[in-house]
Backbone as numpy.savetxt, mean C-alpha at the origin, in Angstrom:
# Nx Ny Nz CAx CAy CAz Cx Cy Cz
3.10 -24.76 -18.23 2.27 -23.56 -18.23 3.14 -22.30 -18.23
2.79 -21.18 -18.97 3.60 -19.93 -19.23 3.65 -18.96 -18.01
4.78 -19.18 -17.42 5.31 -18.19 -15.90 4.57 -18.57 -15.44
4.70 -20.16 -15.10 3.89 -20.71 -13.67 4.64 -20.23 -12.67
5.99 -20.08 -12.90 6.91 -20.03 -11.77 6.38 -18.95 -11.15
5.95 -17.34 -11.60 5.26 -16.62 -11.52 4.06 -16.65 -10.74
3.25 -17.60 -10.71 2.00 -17.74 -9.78 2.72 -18.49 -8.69
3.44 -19.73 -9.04 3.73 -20.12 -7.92 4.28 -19.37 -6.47
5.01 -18.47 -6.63 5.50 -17.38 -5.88 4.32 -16.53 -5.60
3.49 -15.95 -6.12 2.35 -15.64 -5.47 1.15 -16.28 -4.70
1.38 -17.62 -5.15 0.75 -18.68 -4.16 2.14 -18.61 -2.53
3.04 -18.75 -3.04 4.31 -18.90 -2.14 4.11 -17.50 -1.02
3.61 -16.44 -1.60 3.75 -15.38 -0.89 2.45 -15.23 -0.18
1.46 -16.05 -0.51 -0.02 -15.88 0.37 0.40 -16.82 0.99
0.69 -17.65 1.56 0.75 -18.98 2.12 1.98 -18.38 3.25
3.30 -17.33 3.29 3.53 -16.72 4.40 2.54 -16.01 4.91
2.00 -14.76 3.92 1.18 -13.93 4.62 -0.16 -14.21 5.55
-0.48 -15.33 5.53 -1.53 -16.31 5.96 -0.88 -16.58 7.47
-0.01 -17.27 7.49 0.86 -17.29 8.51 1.33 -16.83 9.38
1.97 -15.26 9.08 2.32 -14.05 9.46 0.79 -13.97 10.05
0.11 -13.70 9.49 -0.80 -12.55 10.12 -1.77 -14.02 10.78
-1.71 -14.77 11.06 -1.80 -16.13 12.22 -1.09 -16.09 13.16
0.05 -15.71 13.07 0.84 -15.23 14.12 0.22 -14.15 14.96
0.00 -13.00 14.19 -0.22 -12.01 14.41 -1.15 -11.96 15.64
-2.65 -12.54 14.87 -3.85 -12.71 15.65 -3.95 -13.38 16.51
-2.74 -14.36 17.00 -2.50 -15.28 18.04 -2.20 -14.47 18.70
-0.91 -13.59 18.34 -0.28 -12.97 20.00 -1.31 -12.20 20.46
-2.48 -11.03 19.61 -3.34 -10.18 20.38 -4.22 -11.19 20.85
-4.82 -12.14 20.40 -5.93 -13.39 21.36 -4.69 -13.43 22.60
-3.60 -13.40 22.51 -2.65 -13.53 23.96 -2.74 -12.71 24.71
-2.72 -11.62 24.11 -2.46 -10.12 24.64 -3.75 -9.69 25.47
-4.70 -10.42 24.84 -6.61 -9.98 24.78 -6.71 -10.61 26.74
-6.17 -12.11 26.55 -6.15 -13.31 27.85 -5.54 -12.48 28.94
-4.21 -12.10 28.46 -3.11 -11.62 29.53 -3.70 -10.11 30.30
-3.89 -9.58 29.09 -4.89 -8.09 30.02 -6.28 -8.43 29.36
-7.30 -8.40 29.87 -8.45 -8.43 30.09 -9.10 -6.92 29.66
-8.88 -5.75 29.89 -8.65 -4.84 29.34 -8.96 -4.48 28.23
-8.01 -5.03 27.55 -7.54 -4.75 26.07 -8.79 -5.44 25.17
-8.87 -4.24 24.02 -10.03 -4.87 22.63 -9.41 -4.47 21.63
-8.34 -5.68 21.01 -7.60 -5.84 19.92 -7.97 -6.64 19.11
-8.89 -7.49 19.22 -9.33 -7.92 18.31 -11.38 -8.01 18.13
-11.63 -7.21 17.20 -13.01 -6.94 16.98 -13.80 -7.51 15.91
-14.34 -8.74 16.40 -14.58 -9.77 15.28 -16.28 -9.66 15.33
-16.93 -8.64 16.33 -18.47 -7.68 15.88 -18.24 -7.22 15.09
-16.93 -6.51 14.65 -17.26 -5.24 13.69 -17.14 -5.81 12.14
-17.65 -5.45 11.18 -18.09 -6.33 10.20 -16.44 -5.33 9.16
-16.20 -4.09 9.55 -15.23 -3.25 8.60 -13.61 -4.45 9.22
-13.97 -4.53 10.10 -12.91 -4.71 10.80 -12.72 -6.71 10.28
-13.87 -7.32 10.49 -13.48 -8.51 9.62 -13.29 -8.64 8.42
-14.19 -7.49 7.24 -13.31 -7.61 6.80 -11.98 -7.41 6.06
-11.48 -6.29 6.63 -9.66 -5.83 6.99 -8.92 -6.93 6.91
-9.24 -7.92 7.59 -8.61 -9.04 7.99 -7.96 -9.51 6.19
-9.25 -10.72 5.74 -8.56 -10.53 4.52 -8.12 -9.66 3.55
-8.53 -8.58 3.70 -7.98 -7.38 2.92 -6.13 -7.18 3.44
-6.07 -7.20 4.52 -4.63 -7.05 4.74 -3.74 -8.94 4.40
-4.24 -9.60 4.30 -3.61 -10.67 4.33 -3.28 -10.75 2.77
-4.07 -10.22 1.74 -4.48 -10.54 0.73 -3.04 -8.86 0.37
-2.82 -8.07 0.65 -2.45 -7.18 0.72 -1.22 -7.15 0.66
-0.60 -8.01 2.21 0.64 -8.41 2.00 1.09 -9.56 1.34
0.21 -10.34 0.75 0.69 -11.41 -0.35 1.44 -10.56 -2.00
0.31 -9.44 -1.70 0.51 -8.40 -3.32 1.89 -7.62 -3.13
1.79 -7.38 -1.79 3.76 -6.36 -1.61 4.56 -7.24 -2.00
4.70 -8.28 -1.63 5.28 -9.78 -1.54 5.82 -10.03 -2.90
4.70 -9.98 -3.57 5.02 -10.76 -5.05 5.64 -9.33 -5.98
5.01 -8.40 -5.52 5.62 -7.34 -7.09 6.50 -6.81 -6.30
7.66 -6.98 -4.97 8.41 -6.90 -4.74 9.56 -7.30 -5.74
8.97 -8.54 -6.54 10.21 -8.89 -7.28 9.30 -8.10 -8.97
10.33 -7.19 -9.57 9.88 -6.40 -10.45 9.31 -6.86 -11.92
9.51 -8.42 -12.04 9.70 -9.13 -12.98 8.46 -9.66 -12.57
7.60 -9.84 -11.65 6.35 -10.68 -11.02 4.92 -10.04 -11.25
4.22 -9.75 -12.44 3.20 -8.93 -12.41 1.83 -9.35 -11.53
2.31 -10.93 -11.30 0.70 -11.85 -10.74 0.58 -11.04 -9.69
1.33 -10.39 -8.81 0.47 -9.69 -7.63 -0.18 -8.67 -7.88
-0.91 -8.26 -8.83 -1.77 -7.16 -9.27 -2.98 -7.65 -8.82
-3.21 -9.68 -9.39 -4.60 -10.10 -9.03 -4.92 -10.29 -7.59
-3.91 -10.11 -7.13 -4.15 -10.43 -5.25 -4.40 -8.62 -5.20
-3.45 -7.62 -5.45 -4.20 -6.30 -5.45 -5.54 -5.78 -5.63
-6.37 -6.08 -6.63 -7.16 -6.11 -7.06 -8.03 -6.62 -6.08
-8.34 -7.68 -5.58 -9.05 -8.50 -4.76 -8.83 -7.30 -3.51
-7.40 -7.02 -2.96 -7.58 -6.22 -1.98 -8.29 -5.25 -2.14
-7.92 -4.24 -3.22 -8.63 -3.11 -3.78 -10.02 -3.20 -3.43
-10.72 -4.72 -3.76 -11.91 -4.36 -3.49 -12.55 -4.61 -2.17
-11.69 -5.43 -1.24 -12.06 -5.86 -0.13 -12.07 -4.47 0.74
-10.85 -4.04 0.38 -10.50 -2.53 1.21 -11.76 -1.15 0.71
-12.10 -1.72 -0.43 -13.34 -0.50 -0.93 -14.36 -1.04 0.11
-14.70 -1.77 0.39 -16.04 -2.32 0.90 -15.59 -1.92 2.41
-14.57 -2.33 2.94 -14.49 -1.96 4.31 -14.49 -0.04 4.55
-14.11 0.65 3.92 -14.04 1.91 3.88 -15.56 2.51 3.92
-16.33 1.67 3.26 -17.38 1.55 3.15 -18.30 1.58 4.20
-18.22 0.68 4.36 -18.63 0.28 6.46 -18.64 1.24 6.91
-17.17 1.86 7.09 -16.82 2.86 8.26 -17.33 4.26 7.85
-17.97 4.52 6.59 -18.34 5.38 5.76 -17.19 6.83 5.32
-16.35 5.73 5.18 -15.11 6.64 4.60 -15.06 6.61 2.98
-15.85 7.71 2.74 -16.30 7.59 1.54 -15.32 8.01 0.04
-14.13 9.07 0.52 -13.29 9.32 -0.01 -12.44 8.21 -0.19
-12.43 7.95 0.77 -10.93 6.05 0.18 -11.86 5.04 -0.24
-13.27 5.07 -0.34 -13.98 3.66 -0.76 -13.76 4.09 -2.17
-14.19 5.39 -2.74 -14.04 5.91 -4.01 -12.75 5.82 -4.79
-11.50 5.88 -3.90 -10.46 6.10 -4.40 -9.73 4.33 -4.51
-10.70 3.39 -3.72 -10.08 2.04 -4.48 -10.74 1.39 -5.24
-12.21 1.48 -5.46 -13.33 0.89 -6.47 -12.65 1.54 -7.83
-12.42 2.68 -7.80 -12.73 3.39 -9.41 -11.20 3.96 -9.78
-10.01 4.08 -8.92 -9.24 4.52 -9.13 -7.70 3.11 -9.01
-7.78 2.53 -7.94 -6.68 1.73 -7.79 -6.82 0.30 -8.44
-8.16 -0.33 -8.90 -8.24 -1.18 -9.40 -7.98 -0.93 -11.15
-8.51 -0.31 -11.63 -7.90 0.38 -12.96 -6.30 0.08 -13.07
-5.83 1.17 -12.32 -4.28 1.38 -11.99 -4.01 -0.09 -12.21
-4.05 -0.99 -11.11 -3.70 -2.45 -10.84 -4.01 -3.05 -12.78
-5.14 -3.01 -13.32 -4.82 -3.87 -14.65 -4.38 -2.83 -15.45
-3.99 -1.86 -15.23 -3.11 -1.65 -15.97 -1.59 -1.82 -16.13
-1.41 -2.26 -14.31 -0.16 -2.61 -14.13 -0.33 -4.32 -14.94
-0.97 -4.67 -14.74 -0.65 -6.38 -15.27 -0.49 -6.24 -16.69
-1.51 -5.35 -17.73 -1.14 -5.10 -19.34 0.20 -4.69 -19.01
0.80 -3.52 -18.12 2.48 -3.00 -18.96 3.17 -4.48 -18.58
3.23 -4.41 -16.90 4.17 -5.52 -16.67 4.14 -7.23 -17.58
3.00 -7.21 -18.04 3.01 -9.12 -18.56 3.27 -8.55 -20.36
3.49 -7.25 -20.48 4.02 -7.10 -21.81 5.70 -6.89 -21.80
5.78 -6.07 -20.50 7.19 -6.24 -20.79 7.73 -7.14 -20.07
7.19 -8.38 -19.65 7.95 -9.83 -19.36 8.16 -10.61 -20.67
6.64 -10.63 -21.36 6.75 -11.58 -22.64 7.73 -10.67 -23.65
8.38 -9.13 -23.59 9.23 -8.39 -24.75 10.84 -8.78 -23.72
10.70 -9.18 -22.77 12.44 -10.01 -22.21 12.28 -8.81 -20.88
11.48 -7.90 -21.53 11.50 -6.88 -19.57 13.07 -5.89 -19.78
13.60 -5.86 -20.97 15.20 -5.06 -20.79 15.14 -3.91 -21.43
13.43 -3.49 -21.72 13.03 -2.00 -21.83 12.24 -1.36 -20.49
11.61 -2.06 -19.72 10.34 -1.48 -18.87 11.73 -2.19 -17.02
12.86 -2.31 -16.74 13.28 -2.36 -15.76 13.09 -1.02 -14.91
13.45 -1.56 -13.55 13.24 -0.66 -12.51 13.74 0.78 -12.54
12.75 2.40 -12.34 14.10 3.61 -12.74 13.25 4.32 -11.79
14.24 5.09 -11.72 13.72 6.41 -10.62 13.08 7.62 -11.26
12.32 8.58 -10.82 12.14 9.89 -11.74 13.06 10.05 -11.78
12.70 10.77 -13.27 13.87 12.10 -13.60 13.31 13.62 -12.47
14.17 15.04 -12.47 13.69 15.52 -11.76 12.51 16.13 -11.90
11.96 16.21 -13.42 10.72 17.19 -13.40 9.99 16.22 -12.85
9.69 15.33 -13.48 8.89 14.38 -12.57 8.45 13.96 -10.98
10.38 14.13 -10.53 9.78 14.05 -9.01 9.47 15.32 -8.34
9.09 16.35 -9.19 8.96 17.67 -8.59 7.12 17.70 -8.86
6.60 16.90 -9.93 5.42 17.33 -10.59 4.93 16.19 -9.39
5.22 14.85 -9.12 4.68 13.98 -7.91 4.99 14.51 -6.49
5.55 15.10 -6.15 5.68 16.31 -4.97 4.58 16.88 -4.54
4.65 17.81 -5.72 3.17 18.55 -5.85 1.61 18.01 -5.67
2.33 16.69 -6.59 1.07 15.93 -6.68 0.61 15.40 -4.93
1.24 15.11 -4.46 1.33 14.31 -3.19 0.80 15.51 -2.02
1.05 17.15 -2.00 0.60 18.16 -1.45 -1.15 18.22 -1.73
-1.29 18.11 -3.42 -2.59 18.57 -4.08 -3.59 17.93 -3.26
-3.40 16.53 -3.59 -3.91 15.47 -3.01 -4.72 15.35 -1.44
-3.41 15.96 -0.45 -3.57 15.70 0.80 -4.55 16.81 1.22
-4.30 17.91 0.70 -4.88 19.43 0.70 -6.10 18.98 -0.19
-6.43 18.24 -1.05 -8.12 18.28 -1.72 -8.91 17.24 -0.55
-8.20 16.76 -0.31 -8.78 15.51 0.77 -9.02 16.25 2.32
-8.35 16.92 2.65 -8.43 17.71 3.68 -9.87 18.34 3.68
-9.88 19.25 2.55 -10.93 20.39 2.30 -11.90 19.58 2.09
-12.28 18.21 1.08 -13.42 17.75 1.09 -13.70 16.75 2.53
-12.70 16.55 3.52 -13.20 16.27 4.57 -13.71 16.84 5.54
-13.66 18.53 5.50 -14.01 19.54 6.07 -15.29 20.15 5.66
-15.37 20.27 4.42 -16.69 20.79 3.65 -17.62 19.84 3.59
-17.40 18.76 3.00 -18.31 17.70 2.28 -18.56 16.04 3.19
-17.71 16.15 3.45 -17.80 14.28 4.85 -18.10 15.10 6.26
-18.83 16.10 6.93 -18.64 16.41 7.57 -19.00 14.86 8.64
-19.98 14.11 8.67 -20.54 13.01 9.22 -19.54 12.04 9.44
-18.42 12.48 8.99 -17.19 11.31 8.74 -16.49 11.11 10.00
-16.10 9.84 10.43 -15.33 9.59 11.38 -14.10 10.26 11.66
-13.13 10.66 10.70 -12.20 11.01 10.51 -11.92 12.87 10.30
-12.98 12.85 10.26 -13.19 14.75 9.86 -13.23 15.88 11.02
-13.05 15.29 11.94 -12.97 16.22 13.28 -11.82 17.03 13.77
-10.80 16.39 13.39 -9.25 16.82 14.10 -8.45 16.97 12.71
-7.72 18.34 13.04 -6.88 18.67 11.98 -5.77 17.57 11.52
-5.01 17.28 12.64 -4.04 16.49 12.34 -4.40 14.79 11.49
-5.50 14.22 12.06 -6.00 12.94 11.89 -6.22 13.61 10.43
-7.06 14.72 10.02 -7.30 14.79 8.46 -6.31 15.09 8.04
-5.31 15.51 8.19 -4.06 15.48 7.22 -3.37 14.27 6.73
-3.05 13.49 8.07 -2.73 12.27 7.75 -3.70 11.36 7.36
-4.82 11.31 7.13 -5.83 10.03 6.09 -5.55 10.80 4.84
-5.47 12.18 4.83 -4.86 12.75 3.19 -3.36 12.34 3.13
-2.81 12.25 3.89 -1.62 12.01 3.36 -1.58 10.14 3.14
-2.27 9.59 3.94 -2.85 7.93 3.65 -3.37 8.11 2.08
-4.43 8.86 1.58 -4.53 8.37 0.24 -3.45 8.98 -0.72
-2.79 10.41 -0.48 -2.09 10.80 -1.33 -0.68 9.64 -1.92
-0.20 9.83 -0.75 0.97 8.54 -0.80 0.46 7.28 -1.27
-1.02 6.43 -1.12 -1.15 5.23 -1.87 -1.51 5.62 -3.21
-1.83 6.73 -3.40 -2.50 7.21 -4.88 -0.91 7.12 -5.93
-0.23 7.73 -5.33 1.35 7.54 -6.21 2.32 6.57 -6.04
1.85 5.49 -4.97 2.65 4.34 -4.89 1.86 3.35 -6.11
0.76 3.76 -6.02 -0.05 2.90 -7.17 0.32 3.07 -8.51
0.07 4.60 -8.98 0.43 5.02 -9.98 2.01 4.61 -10.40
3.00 5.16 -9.36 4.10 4.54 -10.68 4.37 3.69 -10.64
3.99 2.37 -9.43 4.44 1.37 -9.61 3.63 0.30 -11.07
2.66 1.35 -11.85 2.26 0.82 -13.04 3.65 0.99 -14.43
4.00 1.63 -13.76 5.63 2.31 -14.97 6.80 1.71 -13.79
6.68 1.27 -12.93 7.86 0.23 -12.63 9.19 1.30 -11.93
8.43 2.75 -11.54 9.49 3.86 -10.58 9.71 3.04 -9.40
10.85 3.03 -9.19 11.43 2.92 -8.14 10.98 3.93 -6.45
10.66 4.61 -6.67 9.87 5.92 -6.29 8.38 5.40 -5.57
7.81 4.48 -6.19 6.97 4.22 -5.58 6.55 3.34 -3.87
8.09 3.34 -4.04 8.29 2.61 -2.44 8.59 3.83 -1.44
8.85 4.78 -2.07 8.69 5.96 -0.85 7.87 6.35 -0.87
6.73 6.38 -1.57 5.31 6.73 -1.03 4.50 5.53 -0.90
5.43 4.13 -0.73 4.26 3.03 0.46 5.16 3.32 1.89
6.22 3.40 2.17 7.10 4.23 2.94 6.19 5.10 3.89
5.68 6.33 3.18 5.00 7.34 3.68 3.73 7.02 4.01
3.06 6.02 2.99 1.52 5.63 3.55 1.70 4.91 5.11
3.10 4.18 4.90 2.79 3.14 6.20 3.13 3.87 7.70
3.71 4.73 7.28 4.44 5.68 8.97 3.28 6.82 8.97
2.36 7.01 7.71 1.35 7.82 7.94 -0.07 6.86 8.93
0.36 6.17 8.46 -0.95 5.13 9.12 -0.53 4.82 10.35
1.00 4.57 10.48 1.17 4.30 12.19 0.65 5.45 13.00
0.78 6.91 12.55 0.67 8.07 13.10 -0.90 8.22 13.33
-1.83 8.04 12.30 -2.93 7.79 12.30 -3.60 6.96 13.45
-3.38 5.77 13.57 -3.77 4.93 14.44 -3.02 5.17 15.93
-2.17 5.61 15.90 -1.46 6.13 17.62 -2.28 6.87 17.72
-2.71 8.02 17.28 -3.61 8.59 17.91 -5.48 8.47 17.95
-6.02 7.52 17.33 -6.70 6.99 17.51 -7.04 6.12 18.49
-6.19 5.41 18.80 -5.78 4.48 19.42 -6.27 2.93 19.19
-6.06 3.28 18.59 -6.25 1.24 17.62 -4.88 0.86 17.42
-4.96 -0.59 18.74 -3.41 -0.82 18.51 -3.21 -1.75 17.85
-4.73 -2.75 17.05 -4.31 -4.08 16.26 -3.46 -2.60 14.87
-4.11 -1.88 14.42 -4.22 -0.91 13.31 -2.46 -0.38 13.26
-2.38 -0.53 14.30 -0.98 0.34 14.75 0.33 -0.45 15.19
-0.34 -1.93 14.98 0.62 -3.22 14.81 0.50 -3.75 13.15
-0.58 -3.38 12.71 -0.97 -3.82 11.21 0.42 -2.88 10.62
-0.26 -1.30 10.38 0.57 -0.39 9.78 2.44 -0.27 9.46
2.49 -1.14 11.05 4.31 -1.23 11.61 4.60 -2.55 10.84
3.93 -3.36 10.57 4.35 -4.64 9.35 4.01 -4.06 8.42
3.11 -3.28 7.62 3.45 -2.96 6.75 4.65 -2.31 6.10
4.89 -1.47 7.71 6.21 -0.33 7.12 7.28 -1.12 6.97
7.68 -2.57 7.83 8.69 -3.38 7.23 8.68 -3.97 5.94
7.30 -4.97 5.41 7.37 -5.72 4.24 7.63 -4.38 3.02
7.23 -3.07 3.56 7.14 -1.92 2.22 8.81 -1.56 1.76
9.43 -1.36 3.25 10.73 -1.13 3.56 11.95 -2.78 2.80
11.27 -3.39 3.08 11.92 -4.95 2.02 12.19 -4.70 0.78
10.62 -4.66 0.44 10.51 -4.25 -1.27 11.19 -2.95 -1.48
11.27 -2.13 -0.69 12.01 -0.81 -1.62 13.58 -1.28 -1.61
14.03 -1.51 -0.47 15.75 -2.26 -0.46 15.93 -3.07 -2.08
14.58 -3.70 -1.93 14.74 -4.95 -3.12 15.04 -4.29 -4.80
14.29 -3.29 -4.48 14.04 -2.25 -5.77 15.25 -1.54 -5.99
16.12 -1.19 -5.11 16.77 -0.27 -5.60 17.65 -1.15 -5.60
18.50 -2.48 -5.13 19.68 -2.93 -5.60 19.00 -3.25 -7.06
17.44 -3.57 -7.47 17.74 -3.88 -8.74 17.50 -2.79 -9.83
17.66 -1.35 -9.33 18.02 -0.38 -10.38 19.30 -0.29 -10.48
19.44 -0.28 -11.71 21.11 0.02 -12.54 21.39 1.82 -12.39
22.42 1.85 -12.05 23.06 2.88 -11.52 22.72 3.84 -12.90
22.49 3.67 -13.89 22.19 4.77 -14.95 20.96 5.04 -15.02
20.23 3.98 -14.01 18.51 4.56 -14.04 18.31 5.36 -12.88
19.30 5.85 -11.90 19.00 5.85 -10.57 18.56 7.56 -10.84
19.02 8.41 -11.64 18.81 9.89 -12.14 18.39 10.76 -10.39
17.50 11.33 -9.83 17.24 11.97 -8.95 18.33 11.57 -7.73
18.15 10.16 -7.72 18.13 9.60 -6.44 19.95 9.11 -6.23
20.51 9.36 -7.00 22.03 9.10 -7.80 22.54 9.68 -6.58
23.04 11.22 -6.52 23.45 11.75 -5.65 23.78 10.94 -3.71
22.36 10.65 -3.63 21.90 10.31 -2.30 22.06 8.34 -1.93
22.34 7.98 -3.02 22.35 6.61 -3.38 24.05 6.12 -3.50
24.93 7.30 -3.51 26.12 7.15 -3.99 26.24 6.18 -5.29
25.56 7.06 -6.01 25.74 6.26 -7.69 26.29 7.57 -8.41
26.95 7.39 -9.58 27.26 8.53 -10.26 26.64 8.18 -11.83
């Protein structure tokens, strides 16, 4: 079969993430026993079950397009995309339900058309590169626009919204979609770049949830920021020092 090896590794990478996050839910059922207290795990709340597979399904997708050559984790994306629309949903977070139904699932097949075209053309046109600088100046911007339109329509328009009360909490769920909005986007063109804005989504979400105080959310977010932090290490030993352009300087590449 053509790049089974390919699925197999995305079977390979759900079958840790399954695991991992079995782990996970063991130690808070521990944590839950040991203090009595504590409500870390909320298996009433229907957003919150289902998170569960949405994050499992989530980190199978970092997993696999960690390796740049692997497009199958788009279909585990996708699946998240929509699990995560529906839970946003729930919580009536209506700006991120919108922004993964109609915006990140798109993105995602479009990542599988570039990437499974430039596997079957040998992949030694579409390898891993960094912006050039207009670019990382125009996604800058982009990443401000973003957080600042999300802000204002959480102020004007969601007023009913969970999240719309406190300045700081709305900056950071804008800066939560801004940063996944451009980790999505270039990781359809294969930027290297796009691991600093899953980088930023994931230390935005720890920040988010500390002050919320959801500590499964705020143990979720802190594995994310490692498996995100993997894949970007992974990414940049496999950019070639003539693709590295912005990031050259700071990378000690010339």
């Amino acid at each position: 079969m053509k790049n089974a090896h390919l699925w197999k590794a995305l079977g390979r990478n759900f079958g840790i993430s399954v695991v991992l996050f079995g782990a996970l839910l063991g130690l808070l059922w521990l944590a839950e026993i040991i203090f009595p207290s504590l409500t870390l795990l909320k298996w009433h709340d229907p957003a919150w079950v289902v998170g569960i597979p949405a994050s499992i399904i989530g980190v199978a997708y970092i997993l696999t397009v960690r390796d740049p050559q692997n497009y199958t984790g788009f279909f585990a994306g996708i699946v998240m995309s929509i699990l995560l629309g529906i839970q946003f949903l729930l919580q009536g977070a209506y700006d991120s339900a919108f922004l993964f139904f109609l915006v990140f699932i798109p993105f995602q097949m479009m990542s599988i058309y570039k990437w499974s075209r430039a596997k079957d053309d040998g992949g030694a046109s579409f390898e891993p590169k960094f912006l050039d600088t207009p670019r990382l100046i125009m996604s800058v911007a982009m990443l401000i626009f973003i957080t600042a339109g999300d802000y204002v329509l959480s102020t004007f328009a969601l007023r009913h919204d969970s999240l719309s009360d406190d300045i700081v909490i709305k900056i950071l769920n804008g800066l939560l979609i801004s940063s996944s909005f451009l980790a999505n986007y270039w990781l359809i063109y294969r930027k290297t770049d796009s691991w600093i804005y899953w980088f930023i989504y994931s230390v935005a979400g720890i920040g988010l949830f500390v002050i919320l105080g959801n500590i499964f959310s705020i143990v979720l977010f802190t594995f994310f920021l490692v498996i995100n932090s993997m894949a970007g290490i992974a990414w940049i030993k496999a950019t070639k020092p003539e693709n590295m352009y912005w990031a050259a300087p700071f990378l000690g590449k010339k």
